[in-house]
Every structure is written in C-alpha cells, then in structure tokens.
C-alpha positions, 0 to 999 in steps of 0.5 A: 643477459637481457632483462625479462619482461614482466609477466603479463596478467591475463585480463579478467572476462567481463563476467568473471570481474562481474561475478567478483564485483558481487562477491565483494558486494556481498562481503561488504553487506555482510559487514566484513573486511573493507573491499578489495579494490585492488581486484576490482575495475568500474567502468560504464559496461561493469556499471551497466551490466549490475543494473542489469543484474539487480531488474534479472534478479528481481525478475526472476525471484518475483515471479516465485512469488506466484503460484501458477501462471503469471503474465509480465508487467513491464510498468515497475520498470519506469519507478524506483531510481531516485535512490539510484541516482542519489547515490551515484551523486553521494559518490561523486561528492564524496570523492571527487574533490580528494580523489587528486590528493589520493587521500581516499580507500575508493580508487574512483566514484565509479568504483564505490557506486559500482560497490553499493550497486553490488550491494543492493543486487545481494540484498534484493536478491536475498530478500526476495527469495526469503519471501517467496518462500515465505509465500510458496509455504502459505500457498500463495500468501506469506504465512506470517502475519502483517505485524511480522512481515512489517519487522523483517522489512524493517529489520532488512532496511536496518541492515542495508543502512548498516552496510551502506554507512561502512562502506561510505565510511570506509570509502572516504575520509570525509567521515561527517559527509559519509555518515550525512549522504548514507542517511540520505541514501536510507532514507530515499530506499525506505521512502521508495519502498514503502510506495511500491505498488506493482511488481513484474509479475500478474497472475494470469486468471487475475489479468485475464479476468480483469482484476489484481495488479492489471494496471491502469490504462490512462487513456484520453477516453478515460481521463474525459469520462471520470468528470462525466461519470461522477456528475452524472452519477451524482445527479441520478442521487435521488432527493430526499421524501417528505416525512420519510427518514432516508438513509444515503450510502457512500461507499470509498475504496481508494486502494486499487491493488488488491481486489479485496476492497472492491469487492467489500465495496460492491457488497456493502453498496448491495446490502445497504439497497436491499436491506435499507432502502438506499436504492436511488441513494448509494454511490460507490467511489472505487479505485480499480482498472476493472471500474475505471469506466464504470464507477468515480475514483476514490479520491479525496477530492471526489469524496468531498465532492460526493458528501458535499452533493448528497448533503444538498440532496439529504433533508439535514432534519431527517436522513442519514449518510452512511459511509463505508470505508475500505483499504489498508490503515496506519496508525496514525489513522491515514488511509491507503491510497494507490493507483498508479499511475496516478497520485491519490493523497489518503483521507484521515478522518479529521478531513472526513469529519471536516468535509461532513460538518461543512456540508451540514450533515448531521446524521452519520453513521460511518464504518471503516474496515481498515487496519488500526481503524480504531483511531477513527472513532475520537475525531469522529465521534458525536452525538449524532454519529455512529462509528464503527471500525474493524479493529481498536488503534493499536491492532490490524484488522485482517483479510485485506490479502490479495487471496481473500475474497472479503475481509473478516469484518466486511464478511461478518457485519455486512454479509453475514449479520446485516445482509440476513440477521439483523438491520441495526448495526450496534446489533450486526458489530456485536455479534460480528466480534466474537465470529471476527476472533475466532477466525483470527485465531483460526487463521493464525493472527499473531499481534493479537485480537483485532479488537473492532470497535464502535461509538454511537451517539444518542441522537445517532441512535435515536434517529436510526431506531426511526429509520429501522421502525420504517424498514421493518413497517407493514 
C-alpha cells in the first residue's frame, strides 16, 4: 500500500500571521511565557506592515486626544526612528554570529525585531488610549496633575525597559550583550520622547487662526528676514534720558507649542509700556509660527545678543532691564525649548547671569514664570537684582496647558496686580500668592503649593523706588 503524503497545513493569511505577531507582542510585554516562534514568520512585507500598524495606531489613538475638529499634521512623521533602527541593529548583533550554530531561542534577527515591534504597537496603542481618556474626562486637558502625569510616562518606560530586556534575553545566549543593547534601546526610546513636540493631530480653530501645534514653515523668506528683523528691532530701542531712570523690558518665550507663553509674553510687554514707561524700550523674543514674521526668535543666542545692545543703549548708573521669562521649567533650573524644526538650546540662569554681568548691566529686575523656577533665585541673586519666580525649586507652577489663556502667575502679578493695583513688584508677588494658591487648589493642583518666590537686593530696591517716584510724579 503506497504511503500517504503528509498533510499539508494551510499557509496563515497575511493578516492572520499579522494578528498573531501582536498577540505574541502582547504576551511577551506582559511578561509571560517566551514567544512561540515556531507559529510565527518574519519576512520584510510582516516587518513593514507592524511599522504600519504602530503610525495607524498612533494616528487613530492621537486624534482622541482632541475634542472636536482636528486638522492632520504629517511633520511627526519625519522623527522618532533612531530608536527603531537601533534596534534592528541590537538584532542583528545579537544573533548574526550564532545563529549558524543554532544556539539561539530566536529563529532569526528578523524574527526578534519583528517581536519588539510588536511589542511597541501594544504598548503605544495602550498608552495612548489611557491618555485620551484621561483628556476626554477633563474636557480637553488631562485631568491629572503634571507631577502625575510625569510618573505614569515614567512608570510606562520602567515597563517596556522591563519587556524589551527579557525578551533580548530570552532571544539570545549572549546574556551580558542583551542586557548591554536592552539599556541602549531604553535609553534612546526615553531620550526620543522626552523631545517629541508634534503630534498628528491640530485642533482646527487653533490651526485655522494661526496658533497651537500649526508648524513652522521654514521658508528662504523666513530664514532672510530674522537677522533683519531682530537688528531692525534692536536699533529702534530708544537710548537712555539724561537724569531720567529708565526702565528696559525684555520679554523670552522660546517654547513654541503652547500658545500660553505667547500670550504671557504680549501681556507682560503691554503692561510693562503702559504701567512703566518702557514704550521705545521693550522687546519681545517669541518662538511662535504665528510671529515668525513678525518678532526675533527666542534663542539663547539672540537673548545674548539683545541684553548685550540694550546694556549699550541703558545708562548702567541709571536704568534698569527688566526680563521676563516664560516656558516650562526643570529642576535642574533648564529652561524649555522647542521649535521644530529648528534646534533651540534652553538658558539656565547661570548663562543669563553671565550674559548680564558681561554687558555691565547693573540694575536687574528678572521674572520667570516656569515650573521649578525657584532655583533661579541663587544664581541669580544680588544686591542690585530682584527675582522673582512662579513657584519655589521643588514645586510646578501651573497654567502652562494648551487650554489655558495665562498661567496662574502671569495673570495674577502681571494682569491683575501690576496691570491695575500696584507698580512695585515686591507688592504685585505678594498679593499674587495667596490668589495663586487658592486657584491651585480650586484647580485641583496635587504636588503641593507652587510656592512663588522672590529675592530683592537693597540697591535693587533702592533704584526701583526712584523709577516708581518717577512714574507716580505730577
């Protein structure tokens, strides 16, 4: 009797071995059993179409993230594969010298590739729903605090380091080289995160009028005009009067992708002409698509450049600079950035306090509305300076979100205090505290008390009660 053939087994459809690539993903980010390569196949279509899947998944779960109408932004789409090829690459050295010895679990580098990318499909996927919800319950904006939201991006790169070691380790038995290259790999997914800025989505009365996440088009007429406009702005800085104390405003808001610093920055610069006498002597640095063609951008570079031409412009005996400056903060006193696409390095105050002691300015009042600002009052301080900042070192301030229309502080010392009650800013930050926390706790802040502070010097104080008996004058 003729032997029977062996049962033929019908070869898996592109999106059912598709589907079981993600459920193996998924198993694997969930820390159980090792993958079960023997149900899987990699090959460069299989590899191409998770790729696909992660950009479908972050398109779809992103566009949750906006109540309403939304307009696409395809720039996202250009960042964010360094990580990626790094870990085609950790596969490739992981296995390529034993997979001829067979003493691998992973059947190929394609294959272990192909299951980290199925990883990160489930993880994005998760994470991003989690944070739609969370901004759908808060109407708009994430209804947590920023602390909070720190520790669950924390706590979610803690878990896919987690998953991304055991599966390398279990992938290979080079086990110090899997545990070296799953460090890599970590560290070059936090390090692109940290630094995303733009997202697929716009919300269309934002785009349509000119402001939120509408991108920078980087134009020749662009690139041309910002030397000219911020020498032509810096020439039109009126010079100093005589017997006259003078003050000078310089307002920085380097980071473009909330509207929030912008608007801080046009209010600070109006009340500064209309409540001090700095009409003539204020210029405003913005990062902003809107201004791109209309104020000097907020570089590190151009604020140098700025307070080194006001102190020529200042009598040093005299006048005093004022400096506002607003973005998000880090503990270690840094100050946010972004502008893509282009590369804007951020100013900690040591640099600002080198700038001003270079240019001989002597008489200083500088504001700063950012988180952790505290730690700019130390290096900062002196007897001819006053400082004064929205929250201490070890607390956020608040009302940076993309929903908000000032932050806390910026409306309370600058709108409501120095704009209609008083022109001493010792008086304006006193009074704004307790408005500033009742807000905070109205607003349901969680990581305490932003805690504003302020440090004045007696010949700071000296000088700006002359510059106030002036204002206040017949």
């Amino acid at each position: 009797m003729p032997e029977m053939p062996p049962p033929t087994v019908p070869h898996p459809s592109p999106l059912r071995m598709l589907a079981r690539w993600l459920h193996e993903g998924g198993r694997t980010a969930l820390l159980l059993r090792r993958p079960r390569w023997m149900m899987l196949e990699a090959h460069p279509l299989l590899i191409a179409a998770l790729i696909v899947a992660g950009i479908v998944a972050s398109l779809l779960c992103q566009r949750l993230w906006i109540v309403g109408p939304a307009r696409f932004n395809w720039q996202p789409l250009l960042t964010g594969w360094l990580a990626t090829a790094a870990a085609a690459w950790a596969c490739h050295a992981l296995l390529h010298r034993i997979e001829r010895d067979g003493e691998t679990h992973a059947p190929s580098a394609a294959h272990l590739f192909s299951l980290l990318l199925a990883q990160g499909v489930l993880f994005s996927l998760l994470f991003q729903i989690f944070w739609a919800a969370l901004i759908r319950s808060g109407g708009g904006t994430p209804s947590l605090s920023p602390e909070t939201g720190w520790w669950i991006w924390a706590a979610t790169w803690l878990w896919i380091g987690l998953a991304q070691t055991l599966t390398l380790w279990r992938a290979s038995g080079r086990k110090p080289a899997a545990l070296l290259l799953a460090s890599l790999l970590l560290g070059l997914g936090v390090l692109e995160s940290s630094h995303e800025s733009d997202y697929f989505w716009i919300p269309e009365a934002t785009a349509s009028s000119g402001e939120g996440q509408r991108p920078l088009r980087l134009t020749q007429e662009i690139m041309e005009a910002q030397p000219k406009l911020l020498d032509g702005q810096l020439e039109e800085i009126a010079a100093h009067r005589p017997g006259v104390v003078d003050l000078y405003a310089l307002t920085f808001a380097p980071y473009a992708h909330e509207d929030v610093f912008r608007r801080e920055s046009a209010l600070v610069a109006e009340v500064m002409t209309t409540r001090f006498d700095t009409a003539g002597r204020t210029l405003q640095l913005i990062n902003h698509p809107a201004t791109a063609g209309e104020r000097p951008w907020a570089t590190p570079l151009n604020l140098q450049r700025a307070i080194r031409h006001i102190a020529g412009r200042m009598d040093p005996a005299e006048d005093i600079l004022f400096i506002h400056l607003t973005s998000h903060g880090a503990q270690d006193g840094e100050l946010a950035a972004s502008f893509w696409p282009l590369a804007i390095d951020s100013v900690t105050p040591r640099q600002l306090r080198q700038w001003l002691d270079e240019a001989g300015i002597r008489h200083r009042v500088i504001s700063v509305s950012a988180c952790y600002s505290g730690s700019w009052i130390e290096p900062l301080r002196g007897d001819d300076t006053l400082v004064m900042t929205a929250s201490d070192a070890e607390h956020t301030s608040y009302g940076c979100g993309r929903q908000s229309e000032l932050t806390y502080f910026g409306r309370a010392v600058f709108d409501e205090q120095l704009r209609r009650e008083t022109r001493s800013f010792e008086e304006a930050h006193a009074a704004a505290r307790p408005l500033i926390d009742q807000r905070e706790q109205a607003a349901g802040k969680t990581d305490g008390y932003s805690n504003p502070q302020i440090a004045a010097g007696e010949g700071a104080r000296r000088q700006i009660g002359r510059l106030l008996a002036r204002l206040s004058g017949p």
